[in-house]
N, C-alpha and C positions, 0 to 999 in steps of 0.2 A: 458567390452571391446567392444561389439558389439553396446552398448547405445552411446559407445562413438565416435564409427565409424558412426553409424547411424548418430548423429547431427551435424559432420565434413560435411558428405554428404547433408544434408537440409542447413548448414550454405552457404556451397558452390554455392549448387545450386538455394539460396535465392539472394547470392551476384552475379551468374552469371543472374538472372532474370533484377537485378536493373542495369546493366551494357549494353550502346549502343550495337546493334545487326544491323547487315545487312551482308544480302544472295543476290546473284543475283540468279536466280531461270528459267530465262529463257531471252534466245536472240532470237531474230526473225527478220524479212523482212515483213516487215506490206504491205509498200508498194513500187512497183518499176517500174519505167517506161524510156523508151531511143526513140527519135524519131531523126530519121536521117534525116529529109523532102527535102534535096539536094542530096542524094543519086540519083544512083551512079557518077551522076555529080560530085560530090566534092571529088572524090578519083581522077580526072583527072588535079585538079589544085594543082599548089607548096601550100606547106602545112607549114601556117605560121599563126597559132591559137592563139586568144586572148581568155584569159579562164577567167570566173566570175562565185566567186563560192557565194551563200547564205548558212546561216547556222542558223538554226530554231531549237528550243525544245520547247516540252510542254510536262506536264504532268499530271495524273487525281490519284485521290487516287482508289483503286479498293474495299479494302474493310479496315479495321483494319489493320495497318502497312503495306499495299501493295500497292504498286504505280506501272503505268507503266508511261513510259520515251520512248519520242519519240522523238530523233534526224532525222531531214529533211536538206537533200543537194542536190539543186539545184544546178545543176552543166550546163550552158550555154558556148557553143562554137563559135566563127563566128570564119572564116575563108574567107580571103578578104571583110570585113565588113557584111556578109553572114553567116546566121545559119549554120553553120556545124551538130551540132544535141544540144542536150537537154538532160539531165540525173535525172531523181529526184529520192535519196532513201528516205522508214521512215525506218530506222532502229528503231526498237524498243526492252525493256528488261521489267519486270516484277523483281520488285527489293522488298524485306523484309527488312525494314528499323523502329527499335523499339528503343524507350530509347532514342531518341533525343530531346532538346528542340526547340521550333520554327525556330529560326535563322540556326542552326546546321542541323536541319530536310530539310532546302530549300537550305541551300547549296548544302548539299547532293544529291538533286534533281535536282538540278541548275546546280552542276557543276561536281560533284563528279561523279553521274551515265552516264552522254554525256561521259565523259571521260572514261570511260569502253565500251561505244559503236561504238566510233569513229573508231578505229581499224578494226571493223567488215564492217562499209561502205563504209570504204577508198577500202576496199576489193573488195566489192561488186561494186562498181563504176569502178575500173581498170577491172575487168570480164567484167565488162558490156561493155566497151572501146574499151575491143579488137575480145570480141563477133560482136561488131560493125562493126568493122575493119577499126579499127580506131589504133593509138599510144596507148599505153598505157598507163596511168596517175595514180599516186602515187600523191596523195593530199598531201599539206604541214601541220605538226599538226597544232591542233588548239587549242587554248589556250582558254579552258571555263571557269577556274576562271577569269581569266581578263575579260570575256566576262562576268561572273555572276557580278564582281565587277561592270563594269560599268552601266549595266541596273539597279544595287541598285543605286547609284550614281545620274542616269538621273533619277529614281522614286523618289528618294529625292527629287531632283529637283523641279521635278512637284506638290508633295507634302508641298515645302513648311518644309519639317523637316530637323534638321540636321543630325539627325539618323540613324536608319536600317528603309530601309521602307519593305513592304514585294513586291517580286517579284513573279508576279504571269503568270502562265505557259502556 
């Protein structure tokens, strides 16, 4: 009985070894910056903001199934054609990612991980907003598969294949 619990136990934890794996392991603020450079002039005029947001990832492998993923939002305000301020986060994660084949592996990093970190910058940008003393601003989601699909898309493109090309971070 015990032989036979034993190789239940090795069979299982054979088949959970060969089976995709991801942990996120750790979120952070890599890097964060706000400059208001019309202060306090621009708290004196009607307040009628045009907002432009950029949206950046990249990632580097850290070591054996360890990546970290760096979401960047540039966040630009004028106000009567006029810098109201500037916001940029890197929101970053440290993500455990095993068992994937190539394709599956870069989605994951492409799009899968932004979309677990967005949350936390969207966050972090409305603090920064009202620290500022400024409105506060609740980013509209953003949609990173579409955003992964098309940079495959345009690297096809460029490429030349009709294929997966690989996107690189």
């Amino acid at each position: 009985m015990a032989d036979n619990e034993q190789t239940n136990q090795q069979a299982a934890a054979e088949n959970q070894a060969d089976q995709p794996q991801f942990a996120l392991q750790r979120i952070y603020v890599k890097d964060l910056s706000f400059e208001s450079p019309r202060a306090p002039l621009v708290f004196q005029e009607k307040w009628a903001p045009q907002v432009k947001m950029d949206v950046n990832t990249s990632a580097k492998k850290i070591k054996d199934d360890i990546y970290e993923v760096v979401l960047t939002l540039t966040i630009t305000v004028e106000n009567n054609d006029e810098a109201a301020y500037l916001a940029e986060i890197q929101q970053a994660g440290v993500f455990a990612v095993k068992g994937l084949d190539d394709a599956n592996l870069e989605r994951t990093i492409g799009a899968f991980c932004p979309n677990i970190l967005f949350p936390y910058a969207r966050e972090a940008v409305d603090n920064l907003m009202v620290r500022g003393s400024f409105p506060p601003m609740q980013l509209a989601p953003v949609n990173f598969d579409a955003i992964f699909a098309e940079a495959k898309r345009r690297q096809a493109e460029q490429t030349g294949e009709a294929g997966d090309a690989e996107v690189t971070h």
